[in-house]
N, C-alpha and C positions, 0 to 999 in steps of 0.2 A: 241797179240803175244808178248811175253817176249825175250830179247836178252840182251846177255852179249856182254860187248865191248868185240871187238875182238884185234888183235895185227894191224889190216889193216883193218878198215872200209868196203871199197872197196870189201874185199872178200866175202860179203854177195850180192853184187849186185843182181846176177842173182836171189838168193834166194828171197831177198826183193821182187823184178821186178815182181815174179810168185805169192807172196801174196796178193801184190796189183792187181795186175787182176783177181784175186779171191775174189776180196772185201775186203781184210783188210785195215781198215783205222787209226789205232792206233798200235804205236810198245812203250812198254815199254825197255828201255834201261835201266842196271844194270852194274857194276862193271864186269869185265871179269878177268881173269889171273896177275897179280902183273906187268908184261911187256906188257899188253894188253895200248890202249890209254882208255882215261876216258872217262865215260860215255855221259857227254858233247860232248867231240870231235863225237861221234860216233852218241848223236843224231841226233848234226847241221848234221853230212852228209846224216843220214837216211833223214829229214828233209826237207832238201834244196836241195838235189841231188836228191831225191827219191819221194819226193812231198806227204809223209806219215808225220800224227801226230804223236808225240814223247810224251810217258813222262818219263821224264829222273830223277832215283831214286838216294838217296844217295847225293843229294846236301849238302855239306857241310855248310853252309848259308846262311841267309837271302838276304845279300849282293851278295853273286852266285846266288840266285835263281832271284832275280829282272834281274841279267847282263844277265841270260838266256832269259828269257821272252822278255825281253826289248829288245835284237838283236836280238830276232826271232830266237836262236837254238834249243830252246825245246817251246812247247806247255801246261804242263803239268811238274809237278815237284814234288816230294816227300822228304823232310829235312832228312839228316839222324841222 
């Protein structure tokens, strides 16, 4: 499943909730709307809040992409 950050994390809950009890166990996170939060912010909470793998595209660097991994906000990560 692919998602854009959204402007509130939070407003996918219910959506997320119904995936994962359908089996999805991977959400790719992408850039959303220019006022949306970034794709970071929106994995850790797919992630951590939702208990779904994340891979979170559009990492700006190497140096983001370790701080991802490394505190456990995304799973998975794509340079952009």
């Amino acid at each position: 499943m692919r998602l854009s950050a959204p402007r509130e994390p939070s407003s996918y809950l219910t959506f997320l909730r119904e995936l994962r009890d359908l089996g999805c166990v991977l959400v790719a996170v992408t850039a959303g709307p220019a006022d949306a939060v970034t794709p970071a912010v929106t994995s850790d909470y797919v992630r951590n809040a939702m208990g779904l793998a994340t891979l979170c595209e559009g990492v700006g660097s190497t140096q983001e992409a370790e701080t991802l991994l490394v505190s456990g906000r995304a799973d998975l990560l794509t340079l952009a």
